[in-house]
PyMOL Python script that loads the backbone (N, CA, C, O; Angstrom):
from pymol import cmd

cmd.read_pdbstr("""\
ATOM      1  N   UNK A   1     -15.748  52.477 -26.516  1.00  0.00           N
ATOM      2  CA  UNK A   1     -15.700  51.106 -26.046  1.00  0.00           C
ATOM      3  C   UNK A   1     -16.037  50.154 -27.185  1.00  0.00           C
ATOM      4  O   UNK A   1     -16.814  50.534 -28.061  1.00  0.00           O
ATOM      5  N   UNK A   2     -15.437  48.804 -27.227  1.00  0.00           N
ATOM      6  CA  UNK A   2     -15.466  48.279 -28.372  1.00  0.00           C
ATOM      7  C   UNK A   2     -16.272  46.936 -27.991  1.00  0.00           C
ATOM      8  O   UNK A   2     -15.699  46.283 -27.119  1.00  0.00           O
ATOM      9  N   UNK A   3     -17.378  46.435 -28.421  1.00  0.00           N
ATOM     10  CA  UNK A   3     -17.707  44.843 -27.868  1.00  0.00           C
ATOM     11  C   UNK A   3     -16.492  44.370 -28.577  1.00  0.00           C
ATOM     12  O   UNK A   3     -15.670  44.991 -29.252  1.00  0.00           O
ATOM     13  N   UNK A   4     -16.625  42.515 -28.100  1.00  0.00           N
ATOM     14  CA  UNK A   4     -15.712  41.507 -28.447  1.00  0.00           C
ATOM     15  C   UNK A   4     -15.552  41.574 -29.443  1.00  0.00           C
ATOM     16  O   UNK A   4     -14.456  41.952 -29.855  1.00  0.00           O
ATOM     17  N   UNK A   5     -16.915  41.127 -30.585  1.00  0.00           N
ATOM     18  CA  UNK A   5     -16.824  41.308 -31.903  1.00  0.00           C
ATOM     19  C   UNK A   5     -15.659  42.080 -32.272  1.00  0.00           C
ATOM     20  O   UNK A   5     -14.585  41.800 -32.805  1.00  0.00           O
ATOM     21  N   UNK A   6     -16.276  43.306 -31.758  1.00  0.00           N
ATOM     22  CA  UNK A   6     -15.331  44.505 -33.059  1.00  0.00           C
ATOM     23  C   UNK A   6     -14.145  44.261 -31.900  1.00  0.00           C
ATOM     24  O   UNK A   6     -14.979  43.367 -32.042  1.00  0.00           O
ATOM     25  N   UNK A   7     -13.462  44.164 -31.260  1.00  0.00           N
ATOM     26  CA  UNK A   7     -12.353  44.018 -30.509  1.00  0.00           C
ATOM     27  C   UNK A   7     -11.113  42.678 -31.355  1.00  0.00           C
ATOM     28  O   UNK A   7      -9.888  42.652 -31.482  1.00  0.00           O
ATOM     29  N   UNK A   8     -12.326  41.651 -31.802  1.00  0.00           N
ATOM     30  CA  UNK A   8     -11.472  40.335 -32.272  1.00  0.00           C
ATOM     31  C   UNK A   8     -11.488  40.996 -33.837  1.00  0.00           C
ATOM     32  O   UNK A   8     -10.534  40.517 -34.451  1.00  0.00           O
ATOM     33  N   UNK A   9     -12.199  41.865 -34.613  1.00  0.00           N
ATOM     34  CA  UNK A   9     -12.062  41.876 -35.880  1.00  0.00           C
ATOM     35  C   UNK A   9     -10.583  43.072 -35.622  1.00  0.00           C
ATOM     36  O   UNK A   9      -9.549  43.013 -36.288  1.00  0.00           O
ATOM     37  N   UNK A  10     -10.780  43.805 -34.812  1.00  0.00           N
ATOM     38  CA  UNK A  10      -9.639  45.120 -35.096  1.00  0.00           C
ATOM     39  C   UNK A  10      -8.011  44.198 -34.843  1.00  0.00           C
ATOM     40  O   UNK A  10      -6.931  44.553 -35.314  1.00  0.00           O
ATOM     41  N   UNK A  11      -8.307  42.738 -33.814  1.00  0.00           N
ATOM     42  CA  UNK A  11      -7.051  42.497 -33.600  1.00  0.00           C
ATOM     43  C   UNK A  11      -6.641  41.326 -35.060  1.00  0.00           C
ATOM     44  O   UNK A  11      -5.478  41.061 -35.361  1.00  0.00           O
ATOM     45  N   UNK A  12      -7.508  40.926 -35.586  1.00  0.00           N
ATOM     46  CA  UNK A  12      -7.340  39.842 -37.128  1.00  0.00           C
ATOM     47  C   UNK A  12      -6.814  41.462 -37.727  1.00  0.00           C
ATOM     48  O   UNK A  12      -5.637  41.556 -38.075  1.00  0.00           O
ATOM     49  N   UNK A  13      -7.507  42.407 -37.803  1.00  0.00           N
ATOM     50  CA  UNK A  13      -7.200  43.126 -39.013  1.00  0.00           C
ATOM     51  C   UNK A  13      -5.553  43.447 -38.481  1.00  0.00           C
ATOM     52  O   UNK A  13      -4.794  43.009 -39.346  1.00  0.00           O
ATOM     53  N   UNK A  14      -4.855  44.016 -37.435  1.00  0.00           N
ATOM     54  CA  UNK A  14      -3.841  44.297 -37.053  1.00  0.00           C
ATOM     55  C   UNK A  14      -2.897  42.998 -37.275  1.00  0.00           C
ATOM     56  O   UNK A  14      -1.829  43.380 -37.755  1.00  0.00           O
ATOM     57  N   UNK A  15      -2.920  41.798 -37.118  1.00  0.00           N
ATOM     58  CA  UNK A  15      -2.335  40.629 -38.039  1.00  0.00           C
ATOM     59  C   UNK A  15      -2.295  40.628 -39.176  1.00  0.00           C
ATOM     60  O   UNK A  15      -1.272  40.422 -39.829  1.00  0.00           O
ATOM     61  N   UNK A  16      -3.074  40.789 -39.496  1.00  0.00           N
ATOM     62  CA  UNK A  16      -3.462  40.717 -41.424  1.00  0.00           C
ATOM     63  C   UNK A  16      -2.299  42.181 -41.408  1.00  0.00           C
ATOM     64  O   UNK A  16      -1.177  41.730 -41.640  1.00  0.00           O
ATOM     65  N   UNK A  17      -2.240  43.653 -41.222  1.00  0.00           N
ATOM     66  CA  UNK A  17      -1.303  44.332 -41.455  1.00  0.00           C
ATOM     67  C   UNK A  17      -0.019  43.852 -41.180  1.00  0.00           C
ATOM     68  O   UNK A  17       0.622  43.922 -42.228  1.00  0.00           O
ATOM     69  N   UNK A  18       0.523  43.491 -40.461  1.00  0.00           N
ATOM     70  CA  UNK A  18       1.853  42.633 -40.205  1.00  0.00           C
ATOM     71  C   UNK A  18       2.328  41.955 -41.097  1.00  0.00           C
ATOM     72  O   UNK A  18       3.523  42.246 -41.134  1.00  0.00           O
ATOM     73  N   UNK A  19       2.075  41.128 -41.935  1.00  0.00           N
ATOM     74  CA  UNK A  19       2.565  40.078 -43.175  1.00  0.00           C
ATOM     75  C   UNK A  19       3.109  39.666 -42.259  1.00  0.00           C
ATOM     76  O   UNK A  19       4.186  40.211 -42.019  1.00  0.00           O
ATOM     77  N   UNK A  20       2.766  38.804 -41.536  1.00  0.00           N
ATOM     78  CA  UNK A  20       3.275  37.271 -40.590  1.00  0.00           C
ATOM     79  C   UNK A  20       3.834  36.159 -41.494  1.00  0.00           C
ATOM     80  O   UNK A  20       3.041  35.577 -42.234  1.00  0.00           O
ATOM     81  N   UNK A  21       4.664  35.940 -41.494  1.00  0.00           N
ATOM     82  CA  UNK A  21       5.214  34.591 -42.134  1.00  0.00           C
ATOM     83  C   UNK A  21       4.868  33.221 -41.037  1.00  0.00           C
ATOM     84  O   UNK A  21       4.869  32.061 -41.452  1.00  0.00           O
ATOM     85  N   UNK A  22       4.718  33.413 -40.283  1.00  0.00           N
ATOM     86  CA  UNK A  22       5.325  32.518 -39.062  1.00  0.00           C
ATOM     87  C   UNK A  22       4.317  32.986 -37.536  1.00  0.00           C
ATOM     88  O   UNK A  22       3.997  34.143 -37.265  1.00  0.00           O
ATOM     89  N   UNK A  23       3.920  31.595 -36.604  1.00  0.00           N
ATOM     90  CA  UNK A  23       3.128  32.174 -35.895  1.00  0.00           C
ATOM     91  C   UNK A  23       4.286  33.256 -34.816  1.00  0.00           C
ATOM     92  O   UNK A  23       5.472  33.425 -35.099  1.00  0.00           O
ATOM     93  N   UNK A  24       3.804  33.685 -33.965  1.00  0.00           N
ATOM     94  CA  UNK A  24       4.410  34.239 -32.922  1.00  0.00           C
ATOM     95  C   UNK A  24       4.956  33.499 -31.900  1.00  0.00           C
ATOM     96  O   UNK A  24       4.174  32.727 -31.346  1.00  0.00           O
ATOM     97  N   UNK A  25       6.549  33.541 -31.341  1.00  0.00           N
ATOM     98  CA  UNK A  25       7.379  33.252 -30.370  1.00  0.00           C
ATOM     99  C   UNK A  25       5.927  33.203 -28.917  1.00  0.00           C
ATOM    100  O   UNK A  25       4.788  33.660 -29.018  1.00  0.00           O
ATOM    101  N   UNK A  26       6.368  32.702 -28.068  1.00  0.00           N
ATOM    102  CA  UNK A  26       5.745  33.202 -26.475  1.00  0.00           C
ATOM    103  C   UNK A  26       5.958  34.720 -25.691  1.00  0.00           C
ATOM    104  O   UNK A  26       5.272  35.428 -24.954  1.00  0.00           O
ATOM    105  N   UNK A  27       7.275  34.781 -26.281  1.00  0.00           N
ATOM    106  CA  UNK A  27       6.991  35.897 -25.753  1.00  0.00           C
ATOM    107  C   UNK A  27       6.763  37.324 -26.729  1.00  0.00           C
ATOM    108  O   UNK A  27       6.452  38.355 -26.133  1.00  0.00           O
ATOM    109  N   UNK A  28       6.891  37.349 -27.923  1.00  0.00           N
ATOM    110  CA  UNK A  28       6.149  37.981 -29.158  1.00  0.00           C
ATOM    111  C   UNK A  28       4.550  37.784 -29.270  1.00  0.00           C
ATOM    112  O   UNK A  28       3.898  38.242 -30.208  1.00  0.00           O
ATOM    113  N   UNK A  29       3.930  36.959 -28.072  1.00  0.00           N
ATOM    114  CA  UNK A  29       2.628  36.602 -28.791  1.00  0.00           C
ATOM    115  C   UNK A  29       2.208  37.512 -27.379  1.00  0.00           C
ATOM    116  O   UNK A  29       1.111  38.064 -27.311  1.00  0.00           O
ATOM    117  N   UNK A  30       3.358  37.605 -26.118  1.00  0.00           N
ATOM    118  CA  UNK A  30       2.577  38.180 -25.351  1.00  0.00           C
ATOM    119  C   UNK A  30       2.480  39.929 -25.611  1.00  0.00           C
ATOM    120  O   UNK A  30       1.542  40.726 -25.637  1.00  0.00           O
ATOM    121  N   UNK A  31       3.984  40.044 -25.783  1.00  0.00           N
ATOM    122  CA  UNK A  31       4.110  41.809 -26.377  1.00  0.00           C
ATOM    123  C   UNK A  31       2.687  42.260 -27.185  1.00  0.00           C
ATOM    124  O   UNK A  31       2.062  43.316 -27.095  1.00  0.00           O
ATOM    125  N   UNK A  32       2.408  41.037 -28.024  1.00  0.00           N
ATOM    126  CA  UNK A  32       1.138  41.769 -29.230  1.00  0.00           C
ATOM    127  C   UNK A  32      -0.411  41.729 -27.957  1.00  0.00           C
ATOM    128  O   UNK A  32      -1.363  42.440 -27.636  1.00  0.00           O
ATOM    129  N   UNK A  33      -0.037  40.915 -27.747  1.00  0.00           N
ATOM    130  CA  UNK A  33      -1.339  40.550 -26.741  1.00  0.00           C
ATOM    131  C   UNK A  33      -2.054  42.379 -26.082  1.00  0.00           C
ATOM    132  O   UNK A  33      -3.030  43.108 -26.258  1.00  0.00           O
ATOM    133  N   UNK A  34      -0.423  42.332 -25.078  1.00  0.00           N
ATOM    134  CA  UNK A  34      -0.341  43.851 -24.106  1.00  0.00           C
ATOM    135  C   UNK A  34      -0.163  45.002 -25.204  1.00  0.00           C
ATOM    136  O   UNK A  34      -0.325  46.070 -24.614  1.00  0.00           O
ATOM    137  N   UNK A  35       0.063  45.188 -26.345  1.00  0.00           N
ATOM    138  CA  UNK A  35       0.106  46.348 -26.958  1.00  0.00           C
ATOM    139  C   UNK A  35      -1.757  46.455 -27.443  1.00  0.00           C
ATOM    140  O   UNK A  35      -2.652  47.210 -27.060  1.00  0.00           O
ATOM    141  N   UNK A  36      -1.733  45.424 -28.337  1.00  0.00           N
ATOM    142  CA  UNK A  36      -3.331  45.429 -28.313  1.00  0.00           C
ATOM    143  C   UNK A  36      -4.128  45.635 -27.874  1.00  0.00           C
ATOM    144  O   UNK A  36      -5.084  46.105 -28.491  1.00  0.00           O
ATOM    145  N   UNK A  37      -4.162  45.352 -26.372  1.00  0.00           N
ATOM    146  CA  UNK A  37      -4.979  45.607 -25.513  1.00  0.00           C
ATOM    147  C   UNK A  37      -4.998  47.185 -25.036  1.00  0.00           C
ATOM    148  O   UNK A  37      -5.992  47.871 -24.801  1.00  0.00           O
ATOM    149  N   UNK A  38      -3.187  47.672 -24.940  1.00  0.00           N
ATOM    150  CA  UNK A  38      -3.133  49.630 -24.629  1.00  0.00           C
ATOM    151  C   UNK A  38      -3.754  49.675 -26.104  1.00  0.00           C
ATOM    152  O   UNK A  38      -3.801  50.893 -26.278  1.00  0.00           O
ATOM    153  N   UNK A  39      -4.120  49.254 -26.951  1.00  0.00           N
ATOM    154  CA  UNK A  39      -4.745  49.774 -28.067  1.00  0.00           C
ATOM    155  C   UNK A  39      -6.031  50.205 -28.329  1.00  0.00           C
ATOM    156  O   UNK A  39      -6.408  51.294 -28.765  1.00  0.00           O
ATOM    157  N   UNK A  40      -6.763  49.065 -27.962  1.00  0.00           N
ATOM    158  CA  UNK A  40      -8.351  48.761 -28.266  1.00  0.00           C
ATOM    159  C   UNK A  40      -9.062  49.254 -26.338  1.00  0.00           C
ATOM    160  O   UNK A  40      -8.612  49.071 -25.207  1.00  0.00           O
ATOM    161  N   UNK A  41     -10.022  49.753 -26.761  1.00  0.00           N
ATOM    162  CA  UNK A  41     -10.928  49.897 -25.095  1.00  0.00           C
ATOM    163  C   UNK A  41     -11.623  48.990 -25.321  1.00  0.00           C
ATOM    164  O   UNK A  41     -12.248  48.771 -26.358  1.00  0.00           O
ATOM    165  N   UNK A  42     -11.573  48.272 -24.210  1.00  0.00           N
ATOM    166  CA  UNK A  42     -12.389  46.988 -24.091  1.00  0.00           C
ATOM    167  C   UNK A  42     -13.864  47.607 -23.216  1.00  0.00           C
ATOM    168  O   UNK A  42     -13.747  48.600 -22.498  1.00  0.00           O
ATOM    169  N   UNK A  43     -14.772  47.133 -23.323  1.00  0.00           N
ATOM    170  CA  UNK A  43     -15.607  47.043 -21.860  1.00  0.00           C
ATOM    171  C   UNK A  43     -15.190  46.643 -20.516  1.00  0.00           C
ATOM    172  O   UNK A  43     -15.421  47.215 -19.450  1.00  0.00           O
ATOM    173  N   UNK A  44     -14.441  45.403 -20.774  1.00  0.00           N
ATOM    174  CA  UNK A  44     -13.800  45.151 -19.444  1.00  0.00           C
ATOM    175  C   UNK A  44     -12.331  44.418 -19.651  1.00  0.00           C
ATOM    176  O   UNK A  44     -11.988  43.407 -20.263  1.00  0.00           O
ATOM    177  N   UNK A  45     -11.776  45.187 -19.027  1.00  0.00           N
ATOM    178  CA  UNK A  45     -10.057  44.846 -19.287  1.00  0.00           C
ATOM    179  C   UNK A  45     -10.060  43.206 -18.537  1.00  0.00           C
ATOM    180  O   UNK A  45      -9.397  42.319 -19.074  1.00  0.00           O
ATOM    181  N   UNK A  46     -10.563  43.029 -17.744  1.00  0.00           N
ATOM    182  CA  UNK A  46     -10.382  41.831 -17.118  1.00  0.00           C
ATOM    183  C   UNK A  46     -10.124  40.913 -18.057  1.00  0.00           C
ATOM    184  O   UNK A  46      -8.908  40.728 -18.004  1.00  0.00           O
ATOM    185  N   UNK A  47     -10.624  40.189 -18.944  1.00  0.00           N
ATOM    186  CA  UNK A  47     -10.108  39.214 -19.996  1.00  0.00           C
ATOM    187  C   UNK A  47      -9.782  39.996 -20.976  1.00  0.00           C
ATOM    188  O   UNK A  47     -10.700  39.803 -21.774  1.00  0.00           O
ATOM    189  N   UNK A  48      -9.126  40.702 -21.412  1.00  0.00           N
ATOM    190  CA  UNK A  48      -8.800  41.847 -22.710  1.00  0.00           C
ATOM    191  C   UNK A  48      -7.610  40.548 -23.134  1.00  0.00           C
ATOM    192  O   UNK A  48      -7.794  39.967 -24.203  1.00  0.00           O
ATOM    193  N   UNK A  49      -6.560  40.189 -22.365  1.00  0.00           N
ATOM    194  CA  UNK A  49      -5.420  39.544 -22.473  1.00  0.00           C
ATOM    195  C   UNK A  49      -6.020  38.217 -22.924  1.00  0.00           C
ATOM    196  O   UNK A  49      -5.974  37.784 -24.075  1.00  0.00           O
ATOM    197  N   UNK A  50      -6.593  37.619 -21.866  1.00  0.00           N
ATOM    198  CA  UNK A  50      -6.823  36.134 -22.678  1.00  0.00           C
ATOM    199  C   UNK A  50      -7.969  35.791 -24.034  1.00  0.00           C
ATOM    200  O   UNK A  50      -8.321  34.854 -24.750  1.00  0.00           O
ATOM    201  N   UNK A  51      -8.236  37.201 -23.814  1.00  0.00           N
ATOM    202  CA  UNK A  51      -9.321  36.405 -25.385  1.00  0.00           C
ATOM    203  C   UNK A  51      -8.412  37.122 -26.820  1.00  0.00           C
ATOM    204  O   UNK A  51      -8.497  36.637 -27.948  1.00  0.00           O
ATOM    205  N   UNK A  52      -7.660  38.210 -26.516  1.00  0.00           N
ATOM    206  CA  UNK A  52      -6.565  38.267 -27.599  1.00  0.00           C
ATOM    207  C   UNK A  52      -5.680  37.531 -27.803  1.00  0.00           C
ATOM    208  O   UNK A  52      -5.260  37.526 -28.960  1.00  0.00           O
ATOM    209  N   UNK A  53      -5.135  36.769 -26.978  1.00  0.00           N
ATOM    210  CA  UNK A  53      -4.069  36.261 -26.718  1.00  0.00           C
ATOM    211  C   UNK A  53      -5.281  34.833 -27.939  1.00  0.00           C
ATOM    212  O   UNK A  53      -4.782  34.611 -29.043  1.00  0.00           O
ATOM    213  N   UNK A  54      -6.439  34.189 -27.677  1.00  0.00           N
ATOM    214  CA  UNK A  54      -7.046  33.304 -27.674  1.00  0.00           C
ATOM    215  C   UNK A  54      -7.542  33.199 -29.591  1.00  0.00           C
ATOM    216  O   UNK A  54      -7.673  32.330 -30.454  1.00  0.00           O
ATOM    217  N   UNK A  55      -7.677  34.762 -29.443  1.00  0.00           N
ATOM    218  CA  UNK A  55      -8.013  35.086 -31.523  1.00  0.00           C
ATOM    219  C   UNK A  55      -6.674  35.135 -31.664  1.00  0.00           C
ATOM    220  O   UNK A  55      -6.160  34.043 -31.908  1.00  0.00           O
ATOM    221  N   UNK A  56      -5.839  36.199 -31.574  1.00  0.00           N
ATOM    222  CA  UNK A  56      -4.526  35.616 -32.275  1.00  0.00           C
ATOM    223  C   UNK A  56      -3.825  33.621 -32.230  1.00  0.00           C
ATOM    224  O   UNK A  56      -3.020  33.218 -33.070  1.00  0.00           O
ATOM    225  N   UNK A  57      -4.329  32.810 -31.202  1.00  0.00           N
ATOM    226  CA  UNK A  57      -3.722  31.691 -31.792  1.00  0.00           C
ATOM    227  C   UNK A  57      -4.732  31.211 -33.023  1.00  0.00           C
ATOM    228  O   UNK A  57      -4.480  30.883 -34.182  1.00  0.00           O
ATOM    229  N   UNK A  58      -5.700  31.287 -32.451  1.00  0.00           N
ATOM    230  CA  UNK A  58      -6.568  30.978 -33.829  1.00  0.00           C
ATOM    231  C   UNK A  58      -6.349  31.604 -35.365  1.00  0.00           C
ATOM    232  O   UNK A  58      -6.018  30.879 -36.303  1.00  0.00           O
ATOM    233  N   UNK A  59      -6.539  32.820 -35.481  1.00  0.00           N
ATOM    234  CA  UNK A  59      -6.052  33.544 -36.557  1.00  0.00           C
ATOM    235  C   UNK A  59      -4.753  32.690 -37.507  1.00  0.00           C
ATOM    236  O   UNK A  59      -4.694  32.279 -38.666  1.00  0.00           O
ATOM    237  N   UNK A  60      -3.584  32.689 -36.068  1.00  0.00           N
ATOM    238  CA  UNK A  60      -2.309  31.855 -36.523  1.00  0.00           C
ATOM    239  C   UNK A  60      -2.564  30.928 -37.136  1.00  0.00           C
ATOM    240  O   UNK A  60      -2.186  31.049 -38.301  1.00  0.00           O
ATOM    241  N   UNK A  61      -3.218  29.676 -36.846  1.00  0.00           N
ATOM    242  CA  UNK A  61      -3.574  28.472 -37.192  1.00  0.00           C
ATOM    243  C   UNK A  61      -4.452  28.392 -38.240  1.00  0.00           C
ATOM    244  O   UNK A  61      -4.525  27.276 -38.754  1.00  0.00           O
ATOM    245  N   UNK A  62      -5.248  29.390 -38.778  1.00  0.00           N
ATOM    246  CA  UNK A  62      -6.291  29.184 -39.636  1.00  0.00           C
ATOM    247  C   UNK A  62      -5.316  29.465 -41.296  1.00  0.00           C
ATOM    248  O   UNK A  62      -5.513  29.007 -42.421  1.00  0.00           O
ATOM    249  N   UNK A  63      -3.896  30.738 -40.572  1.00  0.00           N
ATOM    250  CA  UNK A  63      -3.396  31.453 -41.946  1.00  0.00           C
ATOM    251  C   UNK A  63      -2.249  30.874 -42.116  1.00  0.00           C
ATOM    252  O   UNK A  63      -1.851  30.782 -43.277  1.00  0.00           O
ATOM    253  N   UNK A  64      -1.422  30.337 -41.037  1.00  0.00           N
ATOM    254  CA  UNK A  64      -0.073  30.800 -40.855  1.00  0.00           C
ATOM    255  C   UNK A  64       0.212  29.262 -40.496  1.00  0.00           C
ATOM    256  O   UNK A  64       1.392  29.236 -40.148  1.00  0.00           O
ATOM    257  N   UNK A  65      -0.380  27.841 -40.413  1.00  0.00           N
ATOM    258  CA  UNK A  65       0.261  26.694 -40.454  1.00  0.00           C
ATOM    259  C   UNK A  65      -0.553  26.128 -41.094  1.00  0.00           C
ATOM    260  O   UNK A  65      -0.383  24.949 -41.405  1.00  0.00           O
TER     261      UNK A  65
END
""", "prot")
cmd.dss("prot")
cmd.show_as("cartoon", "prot")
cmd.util.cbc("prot")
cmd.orient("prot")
């Protein structure tokens, strides 16, 4: 099981592998969202989606505009 912490660093590091030029489409941001999540064990799946979904826009915005 992973806390948030290490949950938001494994999903920056899985961006950072990608070489993103460009943020993610809507529906490319959701595919990464749901693969991420079958990826990482959360403690509780209940927000697994919206707080990935929530570091990847951030991530985007900090690198990628």
């Amino acid at each position: 099981m992973l806390t948030r912490e290490q949950a938001k660093v494994a999903v920056h590091a899985e961006l950072r592998s990608r070489n993103l030029t460009e943020p993610f489409g809507a529906d490319d941001l959701l595919a990464f969202c749901k693969e991420m999540r079958g990826n990482l064990e959360f403690r509780t799946q209940g927000e697994a989606l919206s707080d990935i979904k929530t570091w990847t826009e951030k991530w985007e915005a900090l690198w990628l505009r």
